[in-house]
N, C-alpha and C positions, 0 to 999 in steps of 0.2 A: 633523562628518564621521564616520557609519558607518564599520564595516568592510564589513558585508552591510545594505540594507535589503531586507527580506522583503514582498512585496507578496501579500495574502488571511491570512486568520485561519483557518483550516480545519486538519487534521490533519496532513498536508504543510506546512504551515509552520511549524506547531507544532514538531511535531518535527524538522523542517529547523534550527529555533530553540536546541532544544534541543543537537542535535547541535553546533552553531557554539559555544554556550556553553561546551561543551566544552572546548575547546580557547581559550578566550579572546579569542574573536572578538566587536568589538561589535555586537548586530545591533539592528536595530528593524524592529517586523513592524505594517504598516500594514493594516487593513480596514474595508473600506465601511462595514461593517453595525454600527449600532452595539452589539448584541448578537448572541450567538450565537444561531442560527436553530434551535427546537426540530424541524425538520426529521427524521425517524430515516430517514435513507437508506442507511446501512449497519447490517445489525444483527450484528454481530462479528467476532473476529480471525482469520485463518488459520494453519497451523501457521508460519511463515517469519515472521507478525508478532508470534506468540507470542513465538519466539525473539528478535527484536530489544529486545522489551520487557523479556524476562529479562536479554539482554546488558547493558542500557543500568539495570538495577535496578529497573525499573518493572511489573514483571511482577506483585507483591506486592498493587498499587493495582488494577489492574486485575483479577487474581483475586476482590477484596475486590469489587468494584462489578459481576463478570460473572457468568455460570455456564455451567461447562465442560460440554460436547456431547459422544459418542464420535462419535469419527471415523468417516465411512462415505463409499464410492462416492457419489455425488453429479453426476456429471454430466449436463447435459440432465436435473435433477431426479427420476433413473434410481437409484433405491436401491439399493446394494448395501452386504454389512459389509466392514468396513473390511481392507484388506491387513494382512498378519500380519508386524512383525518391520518396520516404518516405520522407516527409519532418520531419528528424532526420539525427544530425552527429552519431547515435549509433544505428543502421539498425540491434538488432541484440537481442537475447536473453540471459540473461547472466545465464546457468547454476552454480546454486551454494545452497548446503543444508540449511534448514532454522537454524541448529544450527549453521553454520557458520556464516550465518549472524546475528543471534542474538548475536554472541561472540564480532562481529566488529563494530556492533552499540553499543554494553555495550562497547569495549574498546576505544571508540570514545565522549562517552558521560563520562565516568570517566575521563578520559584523561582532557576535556573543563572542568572539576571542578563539576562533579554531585555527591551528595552524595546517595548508590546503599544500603538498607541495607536486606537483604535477611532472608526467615525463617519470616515477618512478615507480616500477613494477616490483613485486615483492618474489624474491625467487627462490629463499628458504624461511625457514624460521626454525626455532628452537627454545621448547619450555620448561620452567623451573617452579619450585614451590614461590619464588619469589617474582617472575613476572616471562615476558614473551622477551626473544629476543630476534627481530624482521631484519632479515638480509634481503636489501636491493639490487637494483639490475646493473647501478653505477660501481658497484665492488663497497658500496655502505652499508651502516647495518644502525638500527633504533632499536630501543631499549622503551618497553610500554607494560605496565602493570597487567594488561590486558591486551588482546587482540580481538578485532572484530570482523572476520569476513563478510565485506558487503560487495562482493568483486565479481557478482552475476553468475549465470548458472553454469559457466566454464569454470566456477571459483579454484584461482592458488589454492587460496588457504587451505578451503576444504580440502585439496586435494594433500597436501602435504600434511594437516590435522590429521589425515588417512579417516576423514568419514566416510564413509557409507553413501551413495548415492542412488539407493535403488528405483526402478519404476521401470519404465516403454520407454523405447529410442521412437523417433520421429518417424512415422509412416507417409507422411503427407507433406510436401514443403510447399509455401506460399510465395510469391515475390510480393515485394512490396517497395513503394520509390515513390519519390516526387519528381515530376519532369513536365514539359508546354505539348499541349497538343495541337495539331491545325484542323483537327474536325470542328462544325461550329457547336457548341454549347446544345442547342437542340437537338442536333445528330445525337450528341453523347448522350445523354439525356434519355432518348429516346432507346440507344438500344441497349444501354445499362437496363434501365426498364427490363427491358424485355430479356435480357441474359440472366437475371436474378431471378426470374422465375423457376429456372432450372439451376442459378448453381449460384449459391451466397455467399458464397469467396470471391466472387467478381464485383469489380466495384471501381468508378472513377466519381472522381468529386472536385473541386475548385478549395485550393486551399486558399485559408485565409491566416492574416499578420502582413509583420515587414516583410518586403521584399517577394512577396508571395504573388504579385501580380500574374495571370496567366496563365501559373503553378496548377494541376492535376495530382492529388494523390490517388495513385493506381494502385489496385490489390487484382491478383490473380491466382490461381493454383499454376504451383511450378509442373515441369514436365515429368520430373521423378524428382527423387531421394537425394540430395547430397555427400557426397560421402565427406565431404569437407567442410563442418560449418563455417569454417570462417571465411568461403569461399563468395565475392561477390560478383554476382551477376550484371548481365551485359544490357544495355539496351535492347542489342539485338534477342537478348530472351524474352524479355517486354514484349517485343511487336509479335514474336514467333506466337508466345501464350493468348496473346489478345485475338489474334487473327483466328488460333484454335477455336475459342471462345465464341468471339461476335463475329467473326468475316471481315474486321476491318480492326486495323492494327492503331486506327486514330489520329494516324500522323505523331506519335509522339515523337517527340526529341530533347534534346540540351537537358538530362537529367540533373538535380538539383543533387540527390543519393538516391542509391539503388540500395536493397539487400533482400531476405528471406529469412522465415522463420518456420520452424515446424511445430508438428504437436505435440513432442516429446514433454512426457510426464513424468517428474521424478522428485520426489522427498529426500532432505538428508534425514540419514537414520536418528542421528540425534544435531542438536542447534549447540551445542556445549561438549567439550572435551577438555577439562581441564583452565587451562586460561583463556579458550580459545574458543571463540563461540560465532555463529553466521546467522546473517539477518538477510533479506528479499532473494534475488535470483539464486546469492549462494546458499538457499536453503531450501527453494521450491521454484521447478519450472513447469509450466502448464500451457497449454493453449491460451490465444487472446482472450476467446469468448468473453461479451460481458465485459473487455476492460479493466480486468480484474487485478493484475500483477501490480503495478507502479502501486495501486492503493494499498494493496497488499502487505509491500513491502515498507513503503510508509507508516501503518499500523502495525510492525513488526518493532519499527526503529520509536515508537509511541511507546509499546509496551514494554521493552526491551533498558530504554534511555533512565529513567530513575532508578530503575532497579540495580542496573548498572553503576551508578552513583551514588546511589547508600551503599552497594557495598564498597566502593571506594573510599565513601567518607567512614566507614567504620560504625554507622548505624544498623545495617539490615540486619533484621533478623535472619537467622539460619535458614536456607532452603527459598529461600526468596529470587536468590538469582535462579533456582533449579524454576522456577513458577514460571518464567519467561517461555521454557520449550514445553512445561506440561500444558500451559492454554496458549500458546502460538502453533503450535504442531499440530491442536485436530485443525483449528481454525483451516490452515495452508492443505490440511487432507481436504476439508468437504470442498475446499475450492476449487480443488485437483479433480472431486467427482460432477463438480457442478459444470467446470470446464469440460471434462470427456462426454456429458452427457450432452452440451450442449452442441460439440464439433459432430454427432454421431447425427442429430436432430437437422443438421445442416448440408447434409448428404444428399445427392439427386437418389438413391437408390430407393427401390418402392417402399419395403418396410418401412426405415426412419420417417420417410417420407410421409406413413397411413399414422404412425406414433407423432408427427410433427401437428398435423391435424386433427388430433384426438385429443393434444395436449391444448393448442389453440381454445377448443371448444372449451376444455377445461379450466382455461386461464379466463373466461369471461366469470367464474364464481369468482367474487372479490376476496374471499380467504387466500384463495389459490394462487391470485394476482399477484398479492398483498405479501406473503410469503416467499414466494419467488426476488420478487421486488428485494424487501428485508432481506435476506441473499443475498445479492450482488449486490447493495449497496455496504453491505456489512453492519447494517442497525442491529441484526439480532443477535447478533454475538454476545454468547455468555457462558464466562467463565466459571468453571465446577470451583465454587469456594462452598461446598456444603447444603447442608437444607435450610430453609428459611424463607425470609420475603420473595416474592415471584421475583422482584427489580434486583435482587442480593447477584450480585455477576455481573450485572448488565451494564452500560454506561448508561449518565441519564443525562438528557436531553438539556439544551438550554432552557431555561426558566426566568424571571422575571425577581428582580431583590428589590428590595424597598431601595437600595442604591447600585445602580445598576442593571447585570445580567453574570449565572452563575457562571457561564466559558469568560468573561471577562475578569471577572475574580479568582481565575485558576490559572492565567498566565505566570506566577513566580514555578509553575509549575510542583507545587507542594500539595499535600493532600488536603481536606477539608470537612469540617463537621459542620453538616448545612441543618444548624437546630432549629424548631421550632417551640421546642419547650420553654429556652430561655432558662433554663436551670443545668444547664449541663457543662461539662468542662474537658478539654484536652489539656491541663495541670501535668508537665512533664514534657509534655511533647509540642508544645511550643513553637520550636526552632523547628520542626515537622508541619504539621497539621495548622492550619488556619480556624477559626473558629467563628462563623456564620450566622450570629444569631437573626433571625427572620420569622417570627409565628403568621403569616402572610404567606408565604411562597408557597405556589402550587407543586404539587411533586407525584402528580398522578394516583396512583394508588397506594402510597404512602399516607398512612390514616393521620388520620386530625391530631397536632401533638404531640407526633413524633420526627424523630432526627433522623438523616441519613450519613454517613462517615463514605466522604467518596477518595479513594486512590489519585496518588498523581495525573493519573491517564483521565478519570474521570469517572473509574467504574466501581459499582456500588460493592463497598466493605462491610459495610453493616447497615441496617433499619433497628431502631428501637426509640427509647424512651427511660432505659433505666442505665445512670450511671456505673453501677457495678459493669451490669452486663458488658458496659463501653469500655471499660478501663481494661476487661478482659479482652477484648478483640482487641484494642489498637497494639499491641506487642506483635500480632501474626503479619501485620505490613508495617509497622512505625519503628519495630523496636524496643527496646527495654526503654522506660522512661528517663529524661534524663536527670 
C-alpha cells in the first residue's frame, strides 16, 4: 500500500514526486512509455519555474544543463524589452529542452526515495473511503491512499474518474519535428525571415545540446485537422507543408521525431473526485503560446505536493486539500484565455492582424508590458485567501537573510514565519512552520516591524505583527497545534 501512486512520467509527476518525498510520503509513479519520449515540446523555464527550482534546491542542475535568455515582452510573439525593476531575483528565461528537464525531475524524485516503475499503463481503477485501487496493463494491480492523474491531456485516470473534460476540440494542427537540412544556414535564415511576416507558425532554427549537431527544429501549420491525435506524421508532410509555405522544402531529412499538436482548449470540470485528483495536461490543454504548459503543470504539482502530504500525515486542516483546485483552476482558466487570445493575434487574417498592431503600440506603455510579462511568466498569481495585505496570496520573491537567502531556507519544504519583530512565536507548530527571526530583511511593502507567515510553496498566509492575530491564522494552513 502507497501512500500516493503517481499515474504518467512526465514533469508534473516528477515533480509532484519529488515534492511528496518530501515530506515522507511513499509514492510510486507509474508510466506507459517504457522510455522517456525524446519529444522537445517545451523548450524552457519561466520566471515562477525558475523560482520553484531554486526553492526546492534544484535550480544549480538545471542552470548547469540550460542557458539563460533576458527577459523580454513576448506576447502574441510581439517583442518588446523587458519591464524594468521585475519584482524577481531571476529576471530571466531559462532556456532548456523538455527532455532534459524531465531527466532532472526523474533524477531528483528517485534520488528523495520515489519508486519510478515504467512500461506500465493504468487501465482501471477503483475507489474506497479507505484508498485507490490502479489496475495495469500487465493483469497487476497497486493499492495507493491516493491517486494522482498526471497522465497528459489523453488522461486514463481522468477518464475513468468519469471527469468532465469540457472546452474546443483542435481547429488548427501544427507539425512539429527535429530533422538536418541541406539548405545552407543563410538560405534558411533568410526566408524564415521573410515567411513570418505573414504566418508565425512557421519557423526553422539550429538546435542546440548533445548530439544536436546539424539538427533543425521545424514548426509549420499542418494541411488540416487530424482526426487521429496520436497519428504521427511523415517527413514527407514536412517537405509538402514547407514548400506550401516558402517555395522550398530545405532539403530536410533523417528526422530526429516528427509529430503535431493542436489548439484544443479544454478544463477538467473539477482536479478532485474523491481519492482521485489530476495535475498538468490531465487537468488543462491549451495552445503553446507563451510556453506556458510544462510551467504550468509544474506549479500545479508546487501547489498541489504539501497539501497532499499533510493530509497524509494527518495534519491538514479540513478543506485544505479542496484549496488545491479552488486556486489552481482560475489560475489553468486565465491561461486557457491568455493562450486563445494569443493563437487568434497570430493569424495572417486582417482583423487579428489590425488588433495585433494596435496591441503592439500598446505594449510599449510599461504597465501594459509589465503585466502582460507578470502573465506568462506566472509572478502575478494570487490566491483569494481573503482581504488584507496587497502581498496576502501572493508568493514572495527571494530576499536577502542575515544568513543566507529566503528560497534557500524553504528547501525542507515547510512553511515559515519570516519575523521581524523578534517577539513572536510558531509554539505548537513547530514540526510545521520554521521560524525566521530577521528585523533586516527587506520584504517590499511589508511595513517596518512586521512578519510575514509564508506557505510551503512560498505564498503569503499572513502580514501582521500581533501574536494573537498569528495564532489564529496558522490553524487555516498548519493545522491544530500540536
Amino acid at each position: 500500500m502507497y501512500d500516493v501512486v503517481i499515474a504518467g512520467g512526465g514533469p508534473t509527476a516528477m515533480m509532484l514526486a519529488g515534492e511528496l518525498r518530501l515530506h515522507g510520503v511513499t509514492v510510486l509513479v507509474v508510466e506507459k512509455e517504457e522510455a522517456p519520449p525524446p519529444n522537445v515540446r517545451s523548450l524552457g523555464l519561466h520566471v515562477r519555474s525558475i523560482e520553484v527550482m531554486d526553492q526546492r534546491g534544484l535550480l544549480e542542475r538545471f542552470l548547469e544543463n540550460g542557458r539563460p535568455h533576458l527577459l523580454g515582452g513576448f506576447f502574441a510573439a510581439i517583442p518588446k524589452p523587458a519591464p524594468e525593476g521585475l519584482d524577481t531575483a531571476h529576471g530571466y528565461v531559462l532556456g532548456i529542452p523538455q527532455p532534459l528537464t524531465d531527466r532532472l525531475l526523474t533524477e531528483h524524485a528517485v534520488a528523495a526515495g520515489a519508486e519510478v516503475r515504467r512500461g506500465c499503463a493504468v487501465t482501471g481503477l477503483a475507489q474506497d473511503d479507505d484508498g485507490v485501487t490502479v489496475e495495469l496493463g500487465d493483469d497487476t494491480s497497486v493499492r495507493g491512499s491516493w491517486l494522482v492523474g498526471c497522465d497528459g491531456g489523453r488522461s486514463t485516470v481522468r477518464g475513468l474518474a468519469g471527469i468532465a473534460f469540457p472546452g474546443e476540440p483542435s481547429r488548427v494542427d501544427t507539425l512539429l519535428g527535429e530533422m538536418r537540412v541541406t539548405a545552407d544556414p543563410e538560405t534558411v535564415v533568410a526566408v524564415v525571415t521573410e515567411v513570418r511576416r505573414r504566418e508565425l507558425r512557421f519557423g526553422l532554427g539550429p538546435v542546440t545540446g548533445p548530439g544536436a549537431d546539424g539538427l533543425y527544429r521545424v514548426v509549420v501549420p499542418a494541411a488540416g485537422v487530424t482526426e487521429d491525435r496520436t497519428a504521427t506524421p511523415t517527413i514527407d508532410d514536412f517537405r509538402s507543408r514547407l514548400t506550401a509555405y516558402a517555395g522550398t522544402d530545405f532539403g530536410v531529412h533523417s528526422p530526429r521525431w516528427l509529430s503535431r499538436f493542436g489548439d484544443a482548449t479544454r478544463q477538467a470540470q473539477h482536479y478532485r473526485v474523491g481519492r482521485v485528483l489530476l495535475a498538468g495536461d490531465a487537468a488543462h490543454v491549451h495552445p503553446p503560446m507563451g510556453g506556458q504548459g510544462l510551467n504550468l503543470g509544474i506549479q500545479d504539482a508546487f501547489n498541489l505536493g504539501w497539501k497532499l502530504a499533510a493530509t497524509v500525515a494527518g495534519w491538514a486542516p479540513g478543506g485544505l486539500l479542496d484549496t488545491y483546485e479552488t486556486e489552481r483552476h482560475p489560475v489553468a482558466a486565465a491561461v486557457l484565455d491568455n493562450t486563445r487570445a494569443q493563437l487568434v493575434l497570430m493569424t495572417d487574417e486582417p482583423g487579428p492582424r489590425a488588433v495585433r498592431r494596435l496591441l503592439a503600440e500598446v505594449m510599449d506603455f510599461e504597465e501594459v508590458n509589465r503585466y502582460l510579462v507578470e502573465k506568462i511568466t506566472a509572478i502575478n498569481v494570487r490566491y483569494d485567501l481573503g482581504d488584507g495585505h496587497r502581498l496576502l496570496g501572493r508568493r514572495l520573491r527571494d530576499v536577502a537573510l542575515e544568513e543566507g537567502r529566503l528560497y534557500e531556507r524553504m528547501r525542507s519544504g515547510r512553511g515559515m514565519l519570516l519575523d521581524r519583530t523578534g517577539r513572536l512565536s510558531v509554539a505548537g507548530w513547530e514540526d510545521r512552520v520554521d521560524h525566521v527571526v530577521d528585523p533586516l530583511v527587506g520584504m517590499g511593502d511589508v511595513p517596518d516591524g512586521a512578519a510575514v507567515l509564508l506557505r510551503p510553496d512560498g505564498h503569503v498566509a499572513w502580514v501582521g505583527e500581533d501574536q494573537r492575530d498569528l495564532t489564529e491564522r496558522m490553524p487555516a494552513w498548519f493545522g491544530a497545534a500540536a
